[in-house]
C-alpha positions as CSV (number, residue, x, y, z in Angstrom):
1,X,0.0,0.0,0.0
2,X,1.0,3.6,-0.4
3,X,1.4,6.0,2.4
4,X,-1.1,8.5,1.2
5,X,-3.7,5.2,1.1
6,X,-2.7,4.4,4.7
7,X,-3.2,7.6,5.5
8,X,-7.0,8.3,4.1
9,X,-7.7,5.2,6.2
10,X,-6.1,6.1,9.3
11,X,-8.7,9.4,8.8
12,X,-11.4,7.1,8.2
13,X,-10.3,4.9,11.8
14,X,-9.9,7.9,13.5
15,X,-13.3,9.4,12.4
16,X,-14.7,5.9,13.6
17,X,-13.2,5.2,17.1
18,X,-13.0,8.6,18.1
19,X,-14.8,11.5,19.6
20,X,-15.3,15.4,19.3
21,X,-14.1,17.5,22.1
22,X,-14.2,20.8,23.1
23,X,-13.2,22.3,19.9
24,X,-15.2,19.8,17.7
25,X,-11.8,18.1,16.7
26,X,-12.2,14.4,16.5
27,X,-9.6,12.5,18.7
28,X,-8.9,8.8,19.9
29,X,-6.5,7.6,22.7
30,X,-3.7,5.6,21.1
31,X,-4.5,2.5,22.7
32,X,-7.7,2.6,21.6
33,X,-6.3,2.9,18.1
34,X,-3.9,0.3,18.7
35,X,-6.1,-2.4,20.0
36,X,-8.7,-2.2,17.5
37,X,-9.1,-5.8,15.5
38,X,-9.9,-3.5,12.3
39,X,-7.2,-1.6,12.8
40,X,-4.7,-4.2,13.2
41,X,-6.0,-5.8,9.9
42,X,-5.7,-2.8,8.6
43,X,-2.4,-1.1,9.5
44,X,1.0,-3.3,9.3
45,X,3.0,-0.6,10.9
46,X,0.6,1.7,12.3
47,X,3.1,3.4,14.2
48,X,4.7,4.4,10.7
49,X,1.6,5.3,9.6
50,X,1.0,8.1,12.5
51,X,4.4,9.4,11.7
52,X,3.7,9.6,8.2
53,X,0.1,11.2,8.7
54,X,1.7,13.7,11.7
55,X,4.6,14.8,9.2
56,X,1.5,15.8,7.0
57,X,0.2,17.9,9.2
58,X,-3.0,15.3,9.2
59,X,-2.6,14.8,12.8
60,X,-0.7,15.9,15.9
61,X,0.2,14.0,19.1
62,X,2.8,14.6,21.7
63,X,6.0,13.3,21.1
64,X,7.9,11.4,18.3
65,X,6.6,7.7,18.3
66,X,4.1,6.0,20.6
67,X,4.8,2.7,21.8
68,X,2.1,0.5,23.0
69,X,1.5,0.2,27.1
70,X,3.6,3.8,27.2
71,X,1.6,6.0,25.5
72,X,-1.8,4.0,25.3
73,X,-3.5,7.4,26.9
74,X,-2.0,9.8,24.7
75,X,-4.4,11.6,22.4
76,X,-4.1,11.1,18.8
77,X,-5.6,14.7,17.3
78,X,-7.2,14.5,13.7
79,X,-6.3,18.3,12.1
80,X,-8.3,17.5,8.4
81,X,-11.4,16.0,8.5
């Protein structure tokens, strides 16, 4: 798959496991995201695939990389809907 096709999905996950908050941004805990049966069908490397989509200015979340059980509560932001 290409990186821009990873990416439209991620969107599409994103839009699907996450909610709006305050500032009617959609969001989604990483743990969430990482735990998901679809999305592990999905996404081979999803971590390289929130890099990809945060160096695109598609999302934002604190640091570099997540790791799984570390950063499981860390929000993942979608910026383009």
């Amino acid at each position: 798959m290409n990186v821009a096709h990873e990416v439209t999905l991620l969107v599409e996950e994103i839009q699907r496991l996450g909610s709006k908050n305050a500032d009617g941004q959609t969001s989604v805990k990483f743990g969430v995201l990482f735990e998901d049966d679809r999305c592990a069908n999905i996404f081979e490397a999803l971590v390289g695939t929130l890099r990809a989509a945060k160096r695109k200015k598609i999302i934002s979340f604190e640091g570099e990389m997540l790791l799984q059980g570390v950063h499981d509560d860390v929000d993942i932001l979608l910026l383009q809907e």
